[in-house]
N, C-alpha and C positions, 0 to 999 in steps of 0.2 A: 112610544115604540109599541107596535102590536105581535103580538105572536108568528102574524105571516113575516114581518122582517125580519126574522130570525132564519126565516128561511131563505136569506139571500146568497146568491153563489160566491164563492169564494173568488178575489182577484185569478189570472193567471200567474203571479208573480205567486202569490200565497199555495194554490195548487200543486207549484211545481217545487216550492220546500217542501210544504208536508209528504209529496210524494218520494224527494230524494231520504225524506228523512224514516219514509216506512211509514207514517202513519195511517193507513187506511182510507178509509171513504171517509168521506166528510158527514156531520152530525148538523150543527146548528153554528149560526153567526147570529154576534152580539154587537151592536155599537152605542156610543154613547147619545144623549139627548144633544139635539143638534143645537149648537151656541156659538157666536160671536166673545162670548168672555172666551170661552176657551175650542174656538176657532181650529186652532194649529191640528185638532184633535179629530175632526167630526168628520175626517174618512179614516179614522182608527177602526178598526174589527178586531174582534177575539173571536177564531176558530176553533170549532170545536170538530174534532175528528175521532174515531174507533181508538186509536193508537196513543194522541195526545191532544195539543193547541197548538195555532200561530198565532202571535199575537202580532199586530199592525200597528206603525206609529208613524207621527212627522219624521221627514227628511227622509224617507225611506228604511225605517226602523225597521224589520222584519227579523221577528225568532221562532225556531220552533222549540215545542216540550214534550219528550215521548212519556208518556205514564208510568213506563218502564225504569226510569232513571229523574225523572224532575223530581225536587225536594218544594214542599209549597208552605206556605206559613198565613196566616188568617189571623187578621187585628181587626178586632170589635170595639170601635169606639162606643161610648155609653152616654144618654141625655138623660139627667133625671131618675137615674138608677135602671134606665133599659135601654138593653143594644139599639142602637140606629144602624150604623153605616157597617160595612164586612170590608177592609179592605185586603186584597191579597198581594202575594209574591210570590212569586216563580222563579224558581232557582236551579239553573241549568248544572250539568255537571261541573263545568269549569267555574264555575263562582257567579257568574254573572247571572243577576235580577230583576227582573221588571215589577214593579209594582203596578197590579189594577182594580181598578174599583172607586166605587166612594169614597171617602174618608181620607185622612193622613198617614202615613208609616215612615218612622224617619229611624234609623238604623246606628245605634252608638258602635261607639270603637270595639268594646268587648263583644256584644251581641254579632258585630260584623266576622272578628278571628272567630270567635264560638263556631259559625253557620260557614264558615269559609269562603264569604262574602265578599267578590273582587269588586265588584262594579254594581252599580243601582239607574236601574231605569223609570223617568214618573210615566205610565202608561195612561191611559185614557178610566174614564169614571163609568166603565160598561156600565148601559143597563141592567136589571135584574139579577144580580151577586146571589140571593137566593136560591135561584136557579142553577146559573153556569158553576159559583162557587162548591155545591153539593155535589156536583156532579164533577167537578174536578176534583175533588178530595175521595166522595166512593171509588172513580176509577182509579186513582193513583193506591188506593187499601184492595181491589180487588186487585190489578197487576200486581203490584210489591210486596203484598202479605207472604206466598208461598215462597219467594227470593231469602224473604229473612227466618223465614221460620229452617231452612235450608240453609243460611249460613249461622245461623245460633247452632245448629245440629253439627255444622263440620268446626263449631270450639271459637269462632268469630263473635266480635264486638260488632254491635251496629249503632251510628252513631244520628243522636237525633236534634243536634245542639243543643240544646239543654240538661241533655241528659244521655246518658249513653247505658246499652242494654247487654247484656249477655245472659246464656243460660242460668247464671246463678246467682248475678247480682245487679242489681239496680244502681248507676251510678249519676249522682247530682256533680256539679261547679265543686261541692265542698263535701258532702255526704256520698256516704252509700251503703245499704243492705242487699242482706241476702233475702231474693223473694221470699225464701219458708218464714220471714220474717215482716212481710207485708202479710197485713191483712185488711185493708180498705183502702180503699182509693177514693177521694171526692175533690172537689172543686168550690172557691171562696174567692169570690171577687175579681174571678179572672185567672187565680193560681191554683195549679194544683196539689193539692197536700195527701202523701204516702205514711197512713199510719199504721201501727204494728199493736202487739198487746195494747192493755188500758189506755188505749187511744193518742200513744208517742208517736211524735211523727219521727219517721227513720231515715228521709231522704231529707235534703231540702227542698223548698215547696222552690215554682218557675213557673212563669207566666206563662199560661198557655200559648199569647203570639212569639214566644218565643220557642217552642218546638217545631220542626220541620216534621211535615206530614205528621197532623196532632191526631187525627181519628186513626189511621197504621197504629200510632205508639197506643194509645188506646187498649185498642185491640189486643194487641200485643202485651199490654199490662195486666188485662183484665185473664188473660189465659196462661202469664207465667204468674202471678202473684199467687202467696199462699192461700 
């Protein structure tokens, strides 16, 4: 796949979701490498538009994601002790998820109530995850950032499945502090660990593919924490 395929128009069928759904001018389309093993796939597209994605699948799959409200999740499988594949998930308000990309993502029973996960879609192995995936995590942290920093301000809880946020405390599955009691945040092997004085951790640590919009929370940690 080369750079100008990226610039292919979007179906009419794909056109006229994104447009019911508001999402603006269309940006770049991604499909996967064209195969025989996985056939069912090779007129899949991931659209990218201003607004959001549609993503394209067999049988007539079609969904759209406004930036506005999708929750996205990103598993990094590992060869050798370095990331290879980025697989993602898209997660609509109502629960339902498609996963795309490379790699595997399979969703347990807890991890699914946590994310409030109805339904699971296998989407297509888009090319170039590097790309479209960075670019769907910045826009979903530029839209959603100023939404939460405005409901933490009106005394709201914001929930990130793994963890959940409010102005004044940090809460895990089983833990939680109060930020004035965070003072580092770093990452170990995929999870990340919230320490406070002489280097206690105070949350319980969570695997980063398990947070919804992981660079948002981020953000969001690195500006409430002590």
């Amino acid at each position: 796949m080369e750079e100008r395929d990226t610039y292919e128009q979007p179906t009419g069928e794909a056109a006229a979701l994104a447009a019911q759904r508001g999402l603006g001018q269309w940006h770049r389309t991604f499909r996967m490498r064209q195969s025989r093993l996985f056939g069912k796939h090779n007129a899949s597209r991931l659209y990218l538009y201003d607004g959001g994605a549609v993503v394209t699948g067999p049988e007539g799959f079609r969904s759209a994601y406004s930036w506005d409200t999708v929750r996205v999740l990103r598993y990094l499988s590992v060869r050798n002790g370095v990331p290879w594949d980025a697989r993602y998930t898209l997660l609509d308000p109502q629960g339902a998820a498609v996963n795309i990309g490379p790699g595997t993502r399979v969703f347990l029973g807890d991890e699914k109530r946590a994310l409030g996960i109805t339904s699971v879609v296998q989407g297509a192995l888009f090319l170039w995850p590097d790309v479209w995936g960075e670019h769907i995590l910045q826009a979903v942290t530029r839209t959603q950032l100023p939404k939460v920093f405005a409901a933490l301000e009106r005394g709201e809880t914001v929930d990130f499945g793994a963890y959940k946020v409010d102005r004044h405390v940090l809460a895990g599955r089983k833990h939680s502090a109060p930020w004035s009691e965070i003072t580092e945040i770093s990452s170990h092997s995929g999870s990340l660990i919230f320490n406070g004085s002489l280097k206690r951790t105070t949350v319980d640590s969570a695997d980063l593919q398990s947070i919804a919009n992981p660079d948002l929370f981020l953000r969001l940690c690195r500006h409430l924490k002590g």
